[in-house]
KEMAR-737102 format. One record per residue (C-alpha): residue in three letters; x, y, z negated. Coordinates in nm, 2 decimals. Example, Ala and Ser with C-alpha at 12.3 -4.5 7.8 and 13.67 -1.06 7.14 Angstrom:
BEGIN
     r       px       py       pz
   ala     1.23    -0.45    -0.78
   ser     1.37    -0.11    -0.71
# end
This chain:
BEGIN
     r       px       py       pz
   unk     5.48     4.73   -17.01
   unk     5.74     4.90   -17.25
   unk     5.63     4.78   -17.65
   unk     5.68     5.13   -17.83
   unk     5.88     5.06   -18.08
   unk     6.31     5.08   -18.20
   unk     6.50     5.08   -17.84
   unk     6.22     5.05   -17.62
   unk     6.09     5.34   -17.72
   unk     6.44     5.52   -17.62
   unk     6.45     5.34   -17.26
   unk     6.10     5.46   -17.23
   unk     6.19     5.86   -17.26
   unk     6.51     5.76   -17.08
   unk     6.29     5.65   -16.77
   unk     6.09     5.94   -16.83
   unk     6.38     6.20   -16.83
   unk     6.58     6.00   -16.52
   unk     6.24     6.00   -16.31
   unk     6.16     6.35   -16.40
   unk     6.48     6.43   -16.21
   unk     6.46     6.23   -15.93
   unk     6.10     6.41   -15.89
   unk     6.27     6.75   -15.93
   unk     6.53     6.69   -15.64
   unk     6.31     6.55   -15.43
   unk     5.97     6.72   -15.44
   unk     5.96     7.08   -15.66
   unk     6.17     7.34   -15.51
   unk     6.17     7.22   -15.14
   unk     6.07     7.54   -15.03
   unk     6.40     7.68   -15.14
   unk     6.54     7.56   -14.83
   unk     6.36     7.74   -14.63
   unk     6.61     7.91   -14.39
   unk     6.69     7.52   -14.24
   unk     6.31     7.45   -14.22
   unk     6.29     7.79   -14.03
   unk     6.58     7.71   -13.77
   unk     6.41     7.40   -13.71
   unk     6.05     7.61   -13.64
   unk     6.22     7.85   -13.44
   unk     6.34     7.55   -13.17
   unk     6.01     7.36   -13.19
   unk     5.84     7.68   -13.10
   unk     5.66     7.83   -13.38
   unk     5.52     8.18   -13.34
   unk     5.70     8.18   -13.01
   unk     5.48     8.37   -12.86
   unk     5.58     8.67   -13.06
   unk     5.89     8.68   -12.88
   unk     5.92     8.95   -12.58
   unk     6.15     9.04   -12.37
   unk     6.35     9.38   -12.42
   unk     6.56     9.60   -12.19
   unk     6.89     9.74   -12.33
   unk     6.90    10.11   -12.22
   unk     7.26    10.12   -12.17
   unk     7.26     9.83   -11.86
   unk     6.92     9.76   -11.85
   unk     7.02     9.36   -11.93
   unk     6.73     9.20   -11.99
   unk     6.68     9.01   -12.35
   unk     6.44     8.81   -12.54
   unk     6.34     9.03   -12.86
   unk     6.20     8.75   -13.13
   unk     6.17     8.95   -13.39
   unk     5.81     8.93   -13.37
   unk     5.89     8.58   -13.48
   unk     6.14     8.64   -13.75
   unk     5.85     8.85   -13.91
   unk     5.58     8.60   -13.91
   unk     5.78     8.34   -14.06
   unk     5.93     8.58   -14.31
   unk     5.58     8.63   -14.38
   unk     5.50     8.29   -14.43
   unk     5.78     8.24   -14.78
   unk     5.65     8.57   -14.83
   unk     5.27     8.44   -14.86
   unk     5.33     8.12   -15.02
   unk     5.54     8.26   -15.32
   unk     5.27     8.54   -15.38
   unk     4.98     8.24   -15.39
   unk     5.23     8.04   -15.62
   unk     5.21     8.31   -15.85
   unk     4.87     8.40   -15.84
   unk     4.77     8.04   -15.90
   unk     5.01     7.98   -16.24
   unk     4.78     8.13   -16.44
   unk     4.49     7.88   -16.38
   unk     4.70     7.60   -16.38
   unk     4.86     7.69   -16.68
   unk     4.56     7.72   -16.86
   unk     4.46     7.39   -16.71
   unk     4.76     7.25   -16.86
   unk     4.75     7.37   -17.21
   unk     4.34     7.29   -17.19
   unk     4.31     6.94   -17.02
   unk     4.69     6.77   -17.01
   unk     4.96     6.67   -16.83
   unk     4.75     6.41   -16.61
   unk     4.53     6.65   -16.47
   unk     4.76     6.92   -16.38
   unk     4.97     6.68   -16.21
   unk     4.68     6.57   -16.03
   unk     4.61     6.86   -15.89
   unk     4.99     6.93   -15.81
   unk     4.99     6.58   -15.65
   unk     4.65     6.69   -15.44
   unk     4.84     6.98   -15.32
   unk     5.18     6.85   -15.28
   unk     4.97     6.59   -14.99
   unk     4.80     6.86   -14.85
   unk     5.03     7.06   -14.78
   unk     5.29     6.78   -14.62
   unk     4.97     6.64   -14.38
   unk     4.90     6.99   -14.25
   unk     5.23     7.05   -14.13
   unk     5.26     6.65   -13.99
   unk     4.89     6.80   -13.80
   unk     5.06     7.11   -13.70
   unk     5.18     7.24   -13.31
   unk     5.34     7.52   -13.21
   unk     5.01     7.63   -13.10
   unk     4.85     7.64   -13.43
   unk     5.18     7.80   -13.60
   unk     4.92     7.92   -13.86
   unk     4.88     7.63   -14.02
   unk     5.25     7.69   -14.15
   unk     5.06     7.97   -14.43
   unk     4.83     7.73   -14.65
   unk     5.12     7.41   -14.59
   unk     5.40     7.60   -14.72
   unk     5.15     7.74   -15.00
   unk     5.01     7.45   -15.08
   unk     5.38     7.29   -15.12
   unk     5.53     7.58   -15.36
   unk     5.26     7.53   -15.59
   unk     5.26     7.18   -15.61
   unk     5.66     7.20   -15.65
   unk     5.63     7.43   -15.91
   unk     5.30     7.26   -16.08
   unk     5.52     6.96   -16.12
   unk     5.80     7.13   -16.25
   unk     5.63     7.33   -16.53
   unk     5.50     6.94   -16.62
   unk     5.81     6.83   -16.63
   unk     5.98     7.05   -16.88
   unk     5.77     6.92   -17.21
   unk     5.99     6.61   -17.15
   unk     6.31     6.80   -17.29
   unk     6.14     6.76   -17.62
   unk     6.18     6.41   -17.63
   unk     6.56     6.50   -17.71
   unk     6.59     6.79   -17.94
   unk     6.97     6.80   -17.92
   unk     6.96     6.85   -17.55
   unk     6.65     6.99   -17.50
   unk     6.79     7.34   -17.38
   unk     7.04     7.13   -17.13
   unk     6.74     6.89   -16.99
   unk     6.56     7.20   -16.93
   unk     6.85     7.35   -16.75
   unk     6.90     7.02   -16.54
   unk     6.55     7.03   -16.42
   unk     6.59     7.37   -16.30
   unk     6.92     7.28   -16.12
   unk     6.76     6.97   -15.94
   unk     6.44     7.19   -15.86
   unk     6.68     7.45   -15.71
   unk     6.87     7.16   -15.53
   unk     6.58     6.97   -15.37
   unk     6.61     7.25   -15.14
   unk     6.83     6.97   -14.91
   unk     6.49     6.81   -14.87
   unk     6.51     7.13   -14.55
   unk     6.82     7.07   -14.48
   unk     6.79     6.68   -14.41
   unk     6.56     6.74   -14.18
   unk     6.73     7.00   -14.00
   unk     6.98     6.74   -13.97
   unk     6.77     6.46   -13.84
   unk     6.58     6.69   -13.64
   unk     6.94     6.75   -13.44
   unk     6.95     6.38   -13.46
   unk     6.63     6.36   -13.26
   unk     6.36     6.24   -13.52
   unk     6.10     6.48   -13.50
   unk     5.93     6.76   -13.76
   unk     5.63     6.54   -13.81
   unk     5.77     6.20   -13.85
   unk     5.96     6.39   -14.13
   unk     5.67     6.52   -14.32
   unk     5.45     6.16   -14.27
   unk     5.72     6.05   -14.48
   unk     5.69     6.29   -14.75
   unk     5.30     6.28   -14.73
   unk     5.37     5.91   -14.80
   unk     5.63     5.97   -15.09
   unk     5.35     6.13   -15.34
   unk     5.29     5.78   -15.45
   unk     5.60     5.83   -15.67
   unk     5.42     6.12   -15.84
   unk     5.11     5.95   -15.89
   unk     5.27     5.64   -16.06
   unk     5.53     5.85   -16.30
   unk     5.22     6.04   -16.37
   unk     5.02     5.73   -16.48
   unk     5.31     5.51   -16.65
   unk     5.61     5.79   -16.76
   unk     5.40     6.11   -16.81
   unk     5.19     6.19   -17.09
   unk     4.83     6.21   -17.10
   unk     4.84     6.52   -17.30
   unk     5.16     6.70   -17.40
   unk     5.46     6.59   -17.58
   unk     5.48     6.81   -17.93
   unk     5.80     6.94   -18.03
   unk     5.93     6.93   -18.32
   unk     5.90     6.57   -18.16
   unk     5.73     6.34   -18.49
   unk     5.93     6.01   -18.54
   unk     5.72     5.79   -18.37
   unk     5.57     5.96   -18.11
   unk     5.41     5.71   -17.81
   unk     5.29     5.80   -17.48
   unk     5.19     5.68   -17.15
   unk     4.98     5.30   -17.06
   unk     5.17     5.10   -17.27
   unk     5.12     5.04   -17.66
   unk     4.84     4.80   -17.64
   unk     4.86     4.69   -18.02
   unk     4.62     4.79   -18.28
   unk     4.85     4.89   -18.53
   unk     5.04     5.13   -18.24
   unk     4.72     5.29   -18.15
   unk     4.65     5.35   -18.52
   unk     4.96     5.48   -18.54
   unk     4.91     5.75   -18.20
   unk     4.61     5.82   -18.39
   unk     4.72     5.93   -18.66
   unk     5.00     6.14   -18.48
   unk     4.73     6.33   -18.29
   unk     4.66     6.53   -18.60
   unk     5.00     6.71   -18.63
   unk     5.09     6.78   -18.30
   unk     5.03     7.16   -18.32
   unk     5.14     7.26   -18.64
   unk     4.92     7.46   -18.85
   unk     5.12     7.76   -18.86
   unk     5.14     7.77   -18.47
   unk     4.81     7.73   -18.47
   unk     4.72     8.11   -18.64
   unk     4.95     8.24   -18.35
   unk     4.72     8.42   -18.10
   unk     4.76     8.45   -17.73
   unk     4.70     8.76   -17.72
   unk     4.92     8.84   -18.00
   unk     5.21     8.69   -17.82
   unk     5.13     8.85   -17.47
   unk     5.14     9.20   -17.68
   unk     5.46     9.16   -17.82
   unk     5.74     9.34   -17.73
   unk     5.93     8.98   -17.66
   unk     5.70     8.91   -17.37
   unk     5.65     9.24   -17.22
   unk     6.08     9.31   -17.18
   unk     6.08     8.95   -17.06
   unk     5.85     9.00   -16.82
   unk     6.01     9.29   -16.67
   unk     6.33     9.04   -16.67
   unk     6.13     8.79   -16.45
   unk     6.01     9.06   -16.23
   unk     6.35     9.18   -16.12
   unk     6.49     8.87   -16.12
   unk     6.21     8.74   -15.87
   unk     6.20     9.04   -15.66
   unk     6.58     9.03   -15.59
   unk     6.55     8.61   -15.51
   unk     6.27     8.60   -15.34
   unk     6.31     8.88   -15.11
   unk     6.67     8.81   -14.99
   unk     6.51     8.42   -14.93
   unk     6.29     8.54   -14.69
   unk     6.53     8.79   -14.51
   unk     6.84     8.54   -14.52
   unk     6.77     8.39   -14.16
   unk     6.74     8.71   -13.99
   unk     7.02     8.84   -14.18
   unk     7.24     8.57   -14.09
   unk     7.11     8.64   -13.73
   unk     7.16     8.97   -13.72
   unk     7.56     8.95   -13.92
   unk     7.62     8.67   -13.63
   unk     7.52     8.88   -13.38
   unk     7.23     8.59   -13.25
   unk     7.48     8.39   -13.24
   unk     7.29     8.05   -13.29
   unk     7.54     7.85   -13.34
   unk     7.69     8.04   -13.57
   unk     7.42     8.06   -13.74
   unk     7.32     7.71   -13.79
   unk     7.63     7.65   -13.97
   unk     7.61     7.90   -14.25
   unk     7.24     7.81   -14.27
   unk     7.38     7.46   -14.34
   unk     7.66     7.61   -14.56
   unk     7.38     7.76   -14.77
   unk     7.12     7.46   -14.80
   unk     7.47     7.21   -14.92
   unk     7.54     7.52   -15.15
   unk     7.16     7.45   -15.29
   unk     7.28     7.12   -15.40
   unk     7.51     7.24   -15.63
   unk     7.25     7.39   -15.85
   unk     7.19     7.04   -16.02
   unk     7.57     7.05   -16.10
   unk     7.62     7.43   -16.27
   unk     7.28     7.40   -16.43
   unk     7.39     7.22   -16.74
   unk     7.61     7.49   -16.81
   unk     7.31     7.72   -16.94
   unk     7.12     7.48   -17.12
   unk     7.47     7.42   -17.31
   unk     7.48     7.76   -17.38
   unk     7.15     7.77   -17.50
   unk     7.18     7.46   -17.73
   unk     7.56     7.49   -17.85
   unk     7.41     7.57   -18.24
   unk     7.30     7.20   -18.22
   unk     7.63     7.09   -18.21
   unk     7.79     7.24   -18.46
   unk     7.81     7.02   -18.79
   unk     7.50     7.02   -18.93
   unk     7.41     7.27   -19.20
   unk     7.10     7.37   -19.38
   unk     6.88     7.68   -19.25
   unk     6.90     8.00   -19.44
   unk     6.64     8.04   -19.70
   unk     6.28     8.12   -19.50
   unk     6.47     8.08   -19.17
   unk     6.25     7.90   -18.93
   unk     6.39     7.63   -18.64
   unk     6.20     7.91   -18.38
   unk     6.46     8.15   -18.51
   unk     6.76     7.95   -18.49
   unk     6.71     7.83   -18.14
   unk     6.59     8.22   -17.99
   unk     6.94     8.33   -18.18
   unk     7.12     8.13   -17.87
   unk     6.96     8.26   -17.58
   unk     7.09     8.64   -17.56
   unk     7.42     8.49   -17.42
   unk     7.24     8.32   -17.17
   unk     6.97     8.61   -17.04
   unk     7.28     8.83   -17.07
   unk     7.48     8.58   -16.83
   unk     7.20     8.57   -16.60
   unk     7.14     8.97   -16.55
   unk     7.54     8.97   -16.48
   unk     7.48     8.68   -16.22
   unk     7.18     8.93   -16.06
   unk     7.42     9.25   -16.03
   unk     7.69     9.07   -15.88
   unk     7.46     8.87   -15.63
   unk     7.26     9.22   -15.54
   unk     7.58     9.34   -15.48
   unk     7.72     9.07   -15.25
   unk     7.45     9.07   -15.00
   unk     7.42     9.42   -14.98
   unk     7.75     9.40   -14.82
   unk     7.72     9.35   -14.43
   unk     7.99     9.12   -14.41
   unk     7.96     8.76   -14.24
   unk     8.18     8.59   -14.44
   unk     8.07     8.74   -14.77
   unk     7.78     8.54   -14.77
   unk     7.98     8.26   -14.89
   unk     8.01     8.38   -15.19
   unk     7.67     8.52   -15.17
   unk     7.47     8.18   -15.12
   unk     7.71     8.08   -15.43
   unk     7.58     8.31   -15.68
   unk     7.24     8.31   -15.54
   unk     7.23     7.92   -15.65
   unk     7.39     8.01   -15.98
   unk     7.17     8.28   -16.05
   unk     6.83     8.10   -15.96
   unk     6.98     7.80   -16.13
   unk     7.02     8.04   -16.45
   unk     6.67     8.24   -16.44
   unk     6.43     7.95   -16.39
   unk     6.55     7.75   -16.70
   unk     6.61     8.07   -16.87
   unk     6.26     8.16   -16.82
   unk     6.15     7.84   -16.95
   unk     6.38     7.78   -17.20
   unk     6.30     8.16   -17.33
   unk     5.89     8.08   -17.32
   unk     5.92     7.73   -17.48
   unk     6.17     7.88   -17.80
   unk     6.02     8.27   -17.85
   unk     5.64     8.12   -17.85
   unk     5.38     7.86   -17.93
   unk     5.42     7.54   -17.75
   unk     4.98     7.52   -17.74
   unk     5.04     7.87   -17.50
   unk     5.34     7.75   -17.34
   unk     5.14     7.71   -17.00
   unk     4.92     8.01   -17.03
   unk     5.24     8.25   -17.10
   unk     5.46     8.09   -16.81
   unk     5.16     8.09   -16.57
   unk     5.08     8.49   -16.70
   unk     5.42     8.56   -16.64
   unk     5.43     8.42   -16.28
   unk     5.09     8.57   -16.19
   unk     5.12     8.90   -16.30
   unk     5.43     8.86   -16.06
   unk     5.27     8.86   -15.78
   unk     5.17     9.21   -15.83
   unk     5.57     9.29   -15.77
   unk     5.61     9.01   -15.48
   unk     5.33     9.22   -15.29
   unk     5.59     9.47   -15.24
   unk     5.79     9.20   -14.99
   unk     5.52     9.30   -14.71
   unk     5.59     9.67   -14.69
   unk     5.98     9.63   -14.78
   unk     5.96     9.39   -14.49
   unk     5.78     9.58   -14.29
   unk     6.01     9.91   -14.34
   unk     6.35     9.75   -14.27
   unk     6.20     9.58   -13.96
   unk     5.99     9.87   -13.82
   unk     6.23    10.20   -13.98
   unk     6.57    10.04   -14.05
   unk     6.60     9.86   -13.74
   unk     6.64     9.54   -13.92
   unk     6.92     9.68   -14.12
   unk     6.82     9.68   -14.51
   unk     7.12     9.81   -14.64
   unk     6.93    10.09   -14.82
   unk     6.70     9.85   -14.97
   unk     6.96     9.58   -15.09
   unk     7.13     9.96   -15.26
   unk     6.79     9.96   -15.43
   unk     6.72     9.65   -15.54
   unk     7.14     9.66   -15.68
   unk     7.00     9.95   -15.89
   unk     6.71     9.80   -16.00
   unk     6.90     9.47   -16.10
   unk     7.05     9.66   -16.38
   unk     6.68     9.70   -16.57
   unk     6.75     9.29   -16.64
   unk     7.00     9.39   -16.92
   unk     6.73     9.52   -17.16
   unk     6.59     9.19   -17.21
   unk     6.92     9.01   -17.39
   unk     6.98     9.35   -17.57
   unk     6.65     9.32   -17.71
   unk     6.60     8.98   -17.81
   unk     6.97     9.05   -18.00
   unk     6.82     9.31   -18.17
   unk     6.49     9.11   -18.21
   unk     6.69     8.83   -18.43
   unk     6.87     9.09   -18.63
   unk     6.54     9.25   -18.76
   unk     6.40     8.94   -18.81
   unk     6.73     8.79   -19.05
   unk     6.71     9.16   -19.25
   unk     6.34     9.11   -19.32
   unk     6.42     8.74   -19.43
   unk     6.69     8.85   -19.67
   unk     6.42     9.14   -19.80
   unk     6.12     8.94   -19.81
   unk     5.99     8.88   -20.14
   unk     5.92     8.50   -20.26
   unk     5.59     8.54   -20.21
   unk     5.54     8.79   -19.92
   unk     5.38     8.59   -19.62
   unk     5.27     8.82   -19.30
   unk     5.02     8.72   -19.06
   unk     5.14     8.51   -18.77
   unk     5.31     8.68   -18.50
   unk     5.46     8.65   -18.18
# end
């Protein structure tokens, strides 16, 4: 038991920070790595029986086509991230209404199912593969979304904590990749997964002992406490009396629906739609791709699928570049805000660099695998991990500083939901290269290059955004008070 007071109070958001990590490599973005899962499918025999054989008209050599198979585990990223996102909504309300303990609850809930129905699963019952990998993005991303109130524990970093999350949710896609490994080792698919079924206890006891019960506030009060410990009576008066100002008043006249009206949201979202179009859809093409580039070479093939899932680790390492963007004001020698200017406004004055940054990051990565060149995917899977690494904590960090912490679950889940909506459009873009392009999606990688450029109005916006808001400061008169708005 940690007492809650002077240094033990530091070790005890230390812990909580350092296990929030370890949970983010290990266990939120595990999905991310599904092009080694998927080469480790294909040779244990998973939709196999879409496979047929095909006669080349030219020598009438015979061939197995499998792209029957390609298709249906395409379909099955495809599936799980449009259930992800239809499911943040409702889980962020859950958050911001009952806590961090119960959301990660449920996380944990589905984090086990998922792991235990692809330990049960066969080739012959492939399908299991749709609700398991479901079940394991929202869990990943459940825990994730948990995990980014503890950046408020250390406002100076809180930017950079946020950005490190992101990187090690983006790396724990070499969760796959190990077991693509072992699997070539000879341990098999299911012994793997047991495992992970069997890891959740971590979650449940940093939910229980280094999580919150609620949420931690931010501004962060002096003496803020969390988790089982504290037993004394004078600490528990103390948490008592620090439940009062958790939300602060002002905050509290901010509507939801105020903020999901506001021009900040809406270009945002558009942001996160691009953005999520552009990663997810080249995640669930980037096996046949590769295939396809290597000429079905497999063994060619397994090594920049390996190349790609090591490249996925980096994430954890370029992350803290972002969040350093985003929080280099705090470093600067300290200085007192302009008159009327609020905290809010000095931290959303740092983040145009960033979102600009990340809608380069998108271009440039639209524009690399658009390119049908084998060895250009090396610098492809580089700047696909930079980019993610980039947009994830910028959409966090940009939802945490723009809004009202008390919505911060409700906004993030909106965003993701109304997502979906635009992820939909995987099946028929899918369905068109594969059925129309003869697998080749040049054309639509020319699109989605195009469409990458709508990203840019976001930055330009919030830019603009702070510039009206510091003339109306300087204008306001000493007594002028608007209502609350997004």
């Amino acid at each position: 038991m940690f007492e809650c007071q002077g240094g033990r109070v530091q070790l005890h958001y230390r812990l909580t920070v350092l296990s929030g990590l370890l949970e983010s490599l290990f266990f939120t973005g595990i999905t991310f790595g599904w092009a080694s899962l998927v080469f480790v499918l294909k040779i244990d025999g998973y939709f196999a029986g879409y496979c047929t054989n095909a006669t080349r008209a030219e020598d009438q050599d015979v061939s197995i086509d499998c792209s029957g198979q390609d298709e249906h585990l395409s379909w099955v990223m495809s599936v799980a991230t449009i259930a992800n996102t239809l499911t943040r909504l409702p889980i962020g309300y859950v958050f911001d209404r009952c806590g961090t303990t119960v959301a990660r609850l449920i996380a944990v809930c589905f984090y086990t199912t998922g792991t235990l129905l692809i330990t049960l699963s066969r080739a012959e019952t492939s399908v299991l593969l749709y609700p398991a990998t479901a079940c394991l993005v929202i869990a990943g991303t459940t825990l994730y979304i948990t995990n980014v109130q503890v950046a408020n524990l250390f406002d100076t970093y809180r930017s950079t904590i946020i950005n490190v999350y992101n990187g090690a949710y983006d790396s724990s896609a070499a969760v796959f990749l190990i077991i693509k490994l072992l699997h070539e080792k000879g341990v098999s698919l299911h012994s793997c997964f047991f495992f992970l079924t069997f890891c959740s206890i971590f979650q449940l006891l940093r939910t229980f002992f280094l999580m919150p019960k609620r949420h931690i506030p931010y501004p962060l009060p002096d003496t803020y406490t969390y988790g089982v410990s504290c037993p004394t009576e004078a600490e528990t008066s103390a948490l008592h009396l620090l439940k009062k100002p958790l939300v602060e008043p002002k905050q509290e006249e901010v509507s939801f629906r105020s903020c999901v009206m506001s021009w900040l949201f809406l270009w945002h979202l558009l942001w996160v739609f691009t953005s999520l179009l552009c990663q997810f859809l080249y995640l669930s093409l980037v096996n046949p791709m590769l295939t396809r580039l290597a000429n079905n070479d497999q063994s060619l093939v397994s090594h920049y699928t390996n190349v790609f899932a090591i490249t996925q680790l980096c994430a954890v390492l370029l992350s803290p570049l972002n969040g350093l963007i985003m929080d280099r004001h705090k470093h600067k020698p300290h200085k007192p805000l302009t008159q009327g200017e609020t905290k809010r406004e000095a931290d959303l004055s740092s983040l145009p660099l960033a979102l600009s940054l990340n809608s380069v990051q998108c271009f440039l990565f639209c524009v690399c695998f658009t390119c049908s060149v084998l060895p250009l995917q090396y610098l492809t899977f580089i700047l696909q991990v930079v980019n993610s690494a980039f947009f994830y904590a910028g959409h966090q960090a940009f939802i945490s500083t723009a809004f009202p912490m008390q919505h911060f679950g409700k906004l993030s889940g909106l965003v993701m939901t109304l997502s979906s909506v635009v992820l939909f459009l995987q099946f028929p873009i899918q369905y068109v290269i594969q059925h129309q392009l003869q697998g080749d999606p040049l054309y639509v990688n020319v699109g989605l290059t195009v469409l990458s450029l709508l990203t840019f109005i976001h930055p330009v916006h919030v830019s603009l955004y702070c510039k009206k808001l510091a003339k109306q400061r300087k204008t306001k008169e000493a007594n002028g008070h608007g209502s609350a708005k997004c």
